[in-house]
ZANU-571205 format. One record per atom (N, C-alpha, C): residue number from 1; residue in one letter; atom name; x, y, z. Coordinates in steps of 0.05 Angstrom, whole numbers. Atoms other than C-alpha are relative to their C-alpha. Layout:
<bavexs>
num_residu_atome_X_Y_Z
NUM_A_CA_X_Y_Z;
...
</bavexs>
This chain:
<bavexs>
num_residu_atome_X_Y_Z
1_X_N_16_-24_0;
1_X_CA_0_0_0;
1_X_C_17_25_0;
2_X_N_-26_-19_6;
2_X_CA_63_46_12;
2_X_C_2_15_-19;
3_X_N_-9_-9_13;
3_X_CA_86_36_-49;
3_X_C_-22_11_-19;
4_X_N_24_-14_15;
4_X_CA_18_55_-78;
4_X_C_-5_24_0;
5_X_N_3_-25_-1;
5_X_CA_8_113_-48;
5_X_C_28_23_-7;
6_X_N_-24_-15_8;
6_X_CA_85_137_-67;
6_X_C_1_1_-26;
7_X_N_4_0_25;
7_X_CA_62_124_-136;
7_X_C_-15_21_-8;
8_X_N_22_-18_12;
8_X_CA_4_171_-140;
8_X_C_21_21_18;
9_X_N_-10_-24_-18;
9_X_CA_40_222_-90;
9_X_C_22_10_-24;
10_X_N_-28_-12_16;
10_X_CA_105_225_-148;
10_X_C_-21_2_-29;
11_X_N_13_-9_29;
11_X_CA_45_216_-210;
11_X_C_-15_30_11;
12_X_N_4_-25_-13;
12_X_CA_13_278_-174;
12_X_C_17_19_1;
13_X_N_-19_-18_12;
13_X_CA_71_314_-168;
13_X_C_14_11_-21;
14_X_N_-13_-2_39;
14_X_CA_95_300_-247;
14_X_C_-20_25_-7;
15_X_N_16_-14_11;
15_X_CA_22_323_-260;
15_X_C_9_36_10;
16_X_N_-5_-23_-17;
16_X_CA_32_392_-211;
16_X_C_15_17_-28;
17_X_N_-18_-13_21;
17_X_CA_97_409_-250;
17_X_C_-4_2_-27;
18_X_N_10_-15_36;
18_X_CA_72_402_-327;
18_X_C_-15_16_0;
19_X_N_13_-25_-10;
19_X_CA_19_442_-301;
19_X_C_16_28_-4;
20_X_N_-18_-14_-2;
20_X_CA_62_484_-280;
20_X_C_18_20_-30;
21_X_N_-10_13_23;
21_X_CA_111_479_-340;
21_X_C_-20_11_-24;
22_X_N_8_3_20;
22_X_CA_55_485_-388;
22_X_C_-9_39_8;
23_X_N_23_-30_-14;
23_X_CA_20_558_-350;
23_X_C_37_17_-7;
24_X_N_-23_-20_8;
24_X_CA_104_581_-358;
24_X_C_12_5_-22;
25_X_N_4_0_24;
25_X_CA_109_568_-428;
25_X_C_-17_21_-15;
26_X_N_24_-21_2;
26_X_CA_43_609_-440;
26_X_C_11_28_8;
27_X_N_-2_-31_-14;
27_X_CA_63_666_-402;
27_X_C_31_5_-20;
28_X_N_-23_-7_8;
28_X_CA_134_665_-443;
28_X_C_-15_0_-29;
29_X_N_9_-1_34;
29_X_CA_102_655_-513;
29_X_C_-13_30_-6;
30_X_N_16_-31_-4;
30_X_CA_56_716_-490;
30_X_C_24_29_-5;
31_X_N_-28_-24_-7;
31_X_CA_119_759_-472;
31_X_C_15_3_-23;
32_X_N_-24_6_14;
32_X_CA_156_733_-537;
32_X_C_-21_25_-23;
33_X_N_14_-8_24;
33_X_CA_93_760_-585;
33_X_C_1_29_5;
34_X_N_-11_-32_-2;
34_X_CA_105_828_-562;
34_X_C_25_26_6;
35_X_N_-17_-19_5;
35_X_CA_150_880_-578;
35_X_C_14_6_36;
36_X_N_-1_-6_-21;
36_X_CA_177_894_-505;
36_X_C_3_36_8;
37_X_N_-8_-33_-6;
37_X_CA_196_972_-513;
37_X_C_-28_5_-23;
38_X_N_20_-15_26;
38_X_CA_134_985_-575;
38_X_C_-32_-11_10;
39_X_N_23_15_-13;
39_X_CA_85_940_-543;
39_X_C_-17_-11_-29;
40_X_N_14_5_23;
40_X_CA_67_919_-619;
40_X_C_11_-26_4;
41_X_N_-11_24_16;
41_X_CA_75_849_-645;
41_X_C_26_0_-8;
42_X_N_-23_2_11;
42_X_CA_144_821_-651;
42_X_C_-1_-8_-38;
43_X_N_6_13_25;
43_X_CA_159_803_-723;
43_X_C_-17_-33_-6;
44_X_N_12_24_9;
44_X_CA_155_730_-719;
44_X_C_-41_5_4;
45_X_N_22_-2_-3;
45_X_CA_91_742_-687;
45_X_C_-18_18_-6;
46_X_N_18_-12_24;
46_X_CA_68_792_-738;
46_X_C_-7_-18_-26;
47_X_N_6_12_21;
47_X_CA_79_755_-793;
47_X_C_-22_-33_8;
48_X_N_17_24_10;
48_X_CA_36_690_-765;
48_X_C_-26_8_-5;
49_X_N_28_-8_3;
49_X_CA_-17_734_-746;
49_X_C_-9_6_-31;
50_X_N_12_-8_21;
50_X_CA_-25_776_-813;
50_X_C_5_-16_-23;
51_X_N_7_15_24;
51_X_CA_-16_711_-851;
51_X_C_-27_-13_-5;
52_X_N_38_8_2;
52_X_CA_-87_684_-821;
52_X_C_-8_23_-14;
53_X_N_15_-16_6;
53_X_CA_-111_751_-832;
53_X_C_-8_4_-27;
54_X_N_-6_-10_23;
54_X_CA_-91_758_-900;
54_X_C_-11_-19_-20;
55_X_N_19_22_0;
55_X_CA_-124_682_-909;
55_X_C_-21_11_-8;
56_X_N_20_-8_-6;
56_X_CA_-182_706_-887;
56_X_C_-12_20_-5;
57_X_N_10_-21_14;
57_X_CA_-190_772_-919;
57_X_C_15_4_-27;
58_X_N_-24_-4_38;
58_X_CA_-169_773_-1002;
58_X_C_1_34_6;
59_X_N_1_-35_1;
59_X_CA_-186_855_-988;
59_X_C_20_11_17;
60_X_N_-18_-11_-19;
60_X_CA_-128_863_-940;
60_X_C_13_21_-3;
61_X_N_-14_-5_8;
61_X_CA_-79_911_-941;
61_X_C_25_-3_27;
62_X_N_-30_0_-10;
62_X_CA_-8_913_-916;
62_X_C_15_22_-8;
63_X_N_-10_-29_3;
63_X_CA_33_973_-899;
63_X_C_33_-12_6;
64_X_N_-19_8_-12;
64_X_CA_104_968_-885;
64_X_C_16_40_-2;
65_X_N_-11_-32_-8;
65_X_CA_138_1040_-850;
65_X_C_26_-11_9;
66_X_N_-23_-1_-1;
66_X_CA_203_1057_-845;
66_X_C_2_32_9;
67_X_N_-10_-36_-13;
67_X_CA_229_1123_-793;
67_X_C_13_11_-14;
68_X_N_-28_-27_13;
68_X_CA_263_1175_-826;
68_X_C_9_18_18;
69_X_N_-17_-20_-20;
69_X_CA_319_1205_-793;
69_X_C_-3_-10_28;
70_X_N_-8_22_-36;
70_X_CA_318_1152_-736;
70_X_C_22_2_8;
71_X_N_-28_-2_-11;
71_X_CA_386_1149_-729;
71_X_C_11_27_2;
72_X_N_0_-24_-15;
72_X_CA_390_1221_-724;
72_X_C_-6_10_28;
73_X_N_7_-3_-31;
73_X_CA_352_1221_-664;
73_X_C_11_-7_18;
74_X_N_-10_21_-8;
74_X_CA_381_1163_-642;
74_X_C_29_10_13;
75_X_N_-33_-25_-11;
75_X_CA_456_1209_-640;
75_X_C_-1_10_12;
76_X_N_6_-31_-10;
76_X_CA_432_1272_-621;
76_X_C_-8_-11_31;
77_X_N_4_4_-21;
77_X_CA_395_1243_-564;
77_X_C_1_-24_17;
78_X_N_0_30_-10;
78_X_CA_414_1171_-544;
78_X_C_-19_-8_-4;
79_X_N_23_20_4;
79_X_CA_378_1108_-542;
79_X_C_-24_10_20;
80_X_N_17_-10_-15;
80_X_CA_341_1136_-486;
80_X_C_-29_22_-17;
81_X_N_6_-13_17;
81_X_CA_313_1186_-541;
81_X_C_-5_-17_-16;
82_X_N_15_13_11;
82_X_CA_305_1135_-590;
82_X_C_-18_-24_8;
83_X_N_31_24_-13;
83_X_CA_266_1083_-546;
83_X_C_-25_22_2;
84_X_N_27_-13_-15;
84_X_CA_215_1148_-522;
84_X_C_-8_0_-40;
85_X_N_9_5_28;
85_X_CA_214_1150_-611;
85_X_C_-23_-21_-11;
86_X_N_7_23_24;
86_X_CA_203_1084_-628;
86_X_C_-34_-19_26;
87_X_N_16_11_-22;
87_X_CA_154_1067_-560;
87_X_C_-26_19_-2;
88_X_N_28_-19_19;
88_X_CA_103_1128_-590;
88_X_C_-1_-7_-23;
89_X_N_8_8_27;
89_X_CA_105_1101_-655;
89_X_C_-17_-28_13;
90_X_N_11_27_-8;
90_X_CA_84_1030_-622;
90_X_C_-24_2_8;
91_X_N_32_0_-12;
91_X_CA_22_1057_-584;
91_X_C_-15_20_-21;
92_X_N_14_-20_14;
92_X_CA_6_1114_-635;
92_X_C_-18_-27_-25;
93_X_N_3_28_3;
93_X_CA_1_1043_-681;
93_X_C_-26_-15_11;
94_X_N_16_12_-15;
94_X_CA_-33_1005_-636;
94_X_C_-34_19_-4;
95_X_N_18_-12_-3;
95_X_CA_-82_1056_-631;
95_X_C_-18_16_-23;
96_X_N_23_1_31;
96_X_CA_-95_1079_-704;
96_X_C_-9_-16_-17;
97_X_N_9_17_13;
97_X_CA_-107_1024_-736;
97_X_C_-30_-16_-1;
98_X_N_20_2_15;
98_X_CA_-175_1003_-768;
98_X_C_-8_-26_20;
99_X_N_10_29_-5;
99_X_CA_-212_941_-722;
99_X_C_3_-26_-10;
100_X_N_-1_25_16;
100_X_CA_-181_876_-736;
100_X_C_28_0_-10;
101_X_N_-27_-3_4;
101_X_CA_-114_912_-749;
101_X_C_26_-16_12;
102_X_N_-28_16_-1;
102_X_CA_-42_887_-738;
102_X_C_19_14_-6;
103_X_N_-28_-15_1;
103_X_CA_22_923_-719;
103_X_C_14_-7_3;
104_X_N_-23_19_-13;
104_X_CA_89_894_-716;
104_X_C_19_18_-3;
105_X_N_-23_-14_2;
105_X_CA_156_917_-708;
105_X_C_18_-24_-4;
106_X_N_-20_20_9;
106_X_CA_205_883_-755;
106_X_C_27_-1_-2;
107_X_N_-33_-4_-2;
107_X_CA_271_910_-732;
107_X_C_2_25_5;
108_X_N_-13_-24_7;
108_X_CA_302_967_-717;
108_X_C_-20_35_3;
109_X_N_24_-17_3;
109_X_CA_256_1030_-744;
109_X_C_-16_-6_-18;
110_X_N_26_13_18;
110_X_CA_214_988_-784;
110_X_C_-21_-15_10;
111_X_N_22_15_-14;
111_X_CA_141_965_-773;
111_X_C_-8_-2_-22;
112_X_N_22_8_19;
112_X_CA_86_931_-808;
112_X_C_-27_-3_9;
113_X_N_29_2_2;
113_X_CA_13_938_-818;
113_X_C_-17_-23_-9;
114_X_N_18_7_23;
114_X_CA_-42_900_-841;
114_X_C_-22_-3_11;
115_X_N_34_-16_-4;
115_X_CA_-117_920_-837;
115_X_C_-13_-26_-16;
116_X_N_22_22_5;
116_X_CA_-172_866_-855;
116_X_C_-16_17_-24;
117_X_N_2_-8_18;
117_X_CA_-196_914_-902;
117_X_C_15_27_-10;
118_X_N_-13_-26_17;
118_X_CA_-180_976_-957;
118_X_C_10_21_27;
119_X_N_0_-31_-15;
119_X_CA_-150_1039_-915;
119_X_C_-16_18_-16;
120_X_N_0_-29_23;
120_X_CA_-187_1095_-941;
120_X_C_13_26_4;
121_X_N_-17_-22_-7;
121_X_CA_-151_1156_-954;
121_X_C_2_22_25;
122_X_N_-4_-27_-20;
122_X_CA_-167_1193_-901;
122_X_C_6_-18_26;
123_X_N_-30_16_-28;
123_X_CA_-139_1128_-850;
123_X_C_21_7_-9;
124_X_N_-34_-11_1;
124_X_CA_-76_1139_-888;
124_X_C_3_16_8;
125_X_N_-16_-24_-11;
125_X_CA_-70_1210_-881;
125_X_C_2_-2_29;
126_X_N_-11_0_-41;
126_X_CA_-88_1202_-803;
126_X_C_23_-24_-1;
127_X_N_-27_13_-5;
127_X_CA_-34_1149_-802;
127_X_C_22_10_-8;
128_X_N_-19_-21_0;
128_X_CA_18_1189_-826;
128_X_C_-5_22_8;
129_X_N_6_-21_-18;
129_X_CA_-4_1247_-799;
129_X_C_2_-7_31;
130_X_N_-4_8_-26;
130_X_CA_-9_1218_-730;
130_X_C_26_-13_2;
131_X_N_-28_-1_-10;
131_X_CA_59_1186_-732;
131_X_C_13_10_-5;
132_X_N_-18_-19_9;
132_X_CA_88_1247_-757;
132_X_C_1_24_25;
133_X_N_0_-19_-11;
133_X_CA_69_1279_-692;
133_X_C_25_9_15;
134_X_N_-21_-9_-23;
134_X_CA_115_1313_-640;
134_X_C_-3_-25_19;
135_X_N_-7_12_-24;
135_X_CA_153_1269_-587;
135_X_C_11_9_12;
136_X_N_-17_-16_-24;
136_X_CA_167_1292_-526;
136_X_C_20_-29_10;
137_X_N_-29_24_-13;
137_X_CA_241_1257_-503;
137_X_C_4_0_21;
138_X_N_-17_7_-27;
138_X_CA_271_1243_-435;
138_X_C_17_26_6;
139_X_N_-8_-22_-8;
139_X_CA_313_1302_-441;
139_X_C_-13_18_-10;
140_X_N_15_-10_8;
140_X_CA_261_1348_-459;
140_X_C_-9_22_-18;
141_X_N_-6_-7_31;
141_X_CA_274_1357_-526;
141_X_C_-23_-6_-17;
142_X_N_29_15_20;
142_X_CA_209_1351_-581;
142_X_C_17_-4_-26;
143_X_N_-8_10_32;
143_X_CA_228_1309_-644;
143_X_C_-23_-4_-18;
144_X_N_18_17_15;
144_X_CA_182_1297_-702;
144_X_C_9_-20_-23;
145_X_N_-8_33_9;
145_X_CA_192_1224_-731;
145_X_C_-8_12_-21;
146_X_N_12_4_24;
146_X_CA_186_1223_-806;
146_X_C_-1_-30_-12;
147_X_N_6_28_3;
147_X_CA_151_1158_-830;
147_X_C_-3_1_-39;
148_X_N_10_9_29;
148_X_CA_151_1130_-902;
148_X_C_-17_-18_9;
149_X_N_16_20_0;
149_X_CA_94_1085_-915;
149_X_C_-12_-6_-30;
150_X_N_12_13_34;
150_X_CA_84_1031_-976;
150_X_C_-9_-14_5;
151_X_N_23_15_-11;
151_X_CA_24_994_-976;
151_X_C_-5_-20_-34;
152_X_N_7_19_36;
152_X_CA_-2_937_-1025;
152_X_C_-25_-11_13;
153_X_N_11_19_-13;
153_X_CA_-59_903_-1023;
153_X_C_-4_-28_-4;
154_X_N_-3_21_2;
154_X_CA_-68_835_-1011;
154_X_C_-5_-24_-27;
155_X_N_21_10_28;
155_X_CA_-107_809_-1078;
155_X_C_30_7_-20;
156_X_N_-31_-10_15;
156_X_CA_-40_844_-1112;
156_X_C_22_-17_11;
157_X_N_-17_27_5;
157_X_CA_7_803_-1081;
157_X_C_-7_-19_1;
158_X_N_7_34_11;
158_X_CA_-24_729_-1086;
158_X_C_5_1_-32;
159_X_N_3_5_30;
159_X_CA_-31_755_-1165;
159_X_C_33_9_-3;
160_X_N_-21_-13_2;
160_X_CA_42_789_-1162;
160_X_C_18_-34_6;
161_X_N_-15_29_-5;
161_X_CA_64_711_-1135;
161_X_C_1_-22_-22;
162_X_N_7_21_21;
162_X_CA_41_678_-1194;
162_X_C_4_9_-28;
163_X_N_-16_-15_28;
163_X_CA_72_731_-1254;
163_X_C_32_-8_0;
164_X_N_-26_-14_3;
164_X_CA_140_734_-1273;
164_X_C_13_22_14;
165_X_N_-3_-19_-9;
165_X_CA_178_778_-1242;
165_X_C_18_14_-23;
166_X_N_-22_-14_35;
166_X_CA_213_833_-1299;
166_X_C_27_4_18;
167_X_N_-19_-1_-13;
167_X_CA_280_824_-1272;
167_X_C_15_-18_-32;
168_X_N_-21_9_7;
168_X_CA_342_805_-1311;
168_X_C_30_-13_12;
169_X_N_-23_14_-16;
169_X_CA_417_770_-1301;
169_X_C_14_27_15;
170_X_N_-7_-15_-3;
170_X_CA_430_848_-1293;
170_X_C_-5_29_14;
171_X_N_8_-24_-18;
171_X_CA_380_886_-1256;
171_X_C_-7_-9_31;
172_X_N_-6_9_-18;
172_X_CA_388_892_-1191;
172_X_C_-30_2_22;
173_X_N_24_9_-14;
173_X_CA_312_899_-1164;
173_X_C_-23_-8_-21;
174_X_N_15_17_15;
174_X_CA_255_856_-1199;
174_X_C_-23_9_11;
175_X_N_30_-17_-19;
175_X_CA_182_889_-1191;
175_X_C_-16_-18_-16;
176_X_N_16_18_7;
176_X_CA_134_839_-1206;
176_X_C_-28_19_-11;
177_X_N_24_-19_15;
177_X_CA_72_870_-1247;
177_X_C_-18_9_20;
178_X_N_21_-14_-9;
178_X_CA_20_915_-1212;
178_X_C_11_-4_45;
179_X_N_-14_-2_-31;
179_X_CA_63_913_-1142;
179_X_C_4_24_2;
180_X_N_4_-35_1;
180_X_CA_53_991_-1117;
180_X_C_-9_16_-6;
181_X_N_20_-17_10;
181_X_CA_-1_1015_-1152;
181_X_C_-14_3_28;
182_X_N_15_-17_-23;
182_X_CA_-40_1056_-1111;
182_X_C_-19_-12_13;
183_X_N_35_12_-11;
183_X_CA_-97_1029_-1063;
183_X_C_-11_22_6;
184_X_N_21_-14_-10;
184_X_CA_-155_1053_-1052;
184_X_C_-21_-3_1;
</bavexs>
């Protein structure tokens, strides 16, 4: 009987710890999918999301921004200055985007979008306009971030995957047909 009960007492305890084990996993996968200084989606965990999304809506679009004059900031006022940069672009982000949206940050001063459906022009302009605003820095200095933003939409690249791309042995970028035309 002992050894019975030292059986369930050590299978009880296995159970306890995967438990365990499985609830610290969770909480680290959680921690991994977000940006820790932007509070957006890390890459990996941009790209799984806005690949369902992009499934699931042919009307998608996808943005991809790039800071201008980041590394300016970045000099002038330390990283301290460019984290308060790139940590208002993350919630400004977070916070304009269209219901259903998706922000990531894929390095550096680059992030990505993608919206479940069209932006219409006047989300773009507020999206550049809003992350073009003033940041107040740490040393209380105001910068304004300049953002490029190129957008495609989704229906364009699945058909842009299945053309040719016009590229030669000699040119050095290949634009696949109707990649960059305008949305809207």
């Amino acid at each position: 009987m002992a050894a019975s009960t030292g059986t369930r007492l050590a299978t009880v305890g296995l159970l306890a710890v995967a438990a365990g084990w499985t609830t610290h996993v969770s909480v680290l996968r959680r921690r991994h999918a977000r940006d820790p200084l932007t509070q957006v989606c890390t890459a990996e965990a941009w790209r799984q999301r806005a690949d369902r999304l992009l499934r699931r809506h042919p009307g998608a679009v996808v943005g991809l921004l790039d800071l201008d004059g980041f590394k300016a900031i970045n000099d002038r006022h330390g990283h301290a200055g460019g984290d308060a940069v790139l940590a208002a672009i993350g919630a400004r982000l977070q916070h304009g985007l269209p219901a259903g949206g998706i922000a990531g940050r894929l390095g550096g001063d680059e992030f990505a979008v993608a919206a479940p459906r069209p932006l219409a022009s006047t989300a773009l302009h507020w999206l550049h306009a809003g992350l073009s605003q003033p940041v107040l820095l740490p040393d209380g200095a105001l910068v304004v971030p300049g953002v490029s933003i190129g957008l495609v939409r989704a229906a364009d690249l699945v058909h842009a995957r299945s053309l040719p791309a016009r590229c030669g042995p000699r040119t050095r970028r290949c634009t696949p047909p109707n990649v960059g035309a305008r949305v809207r």
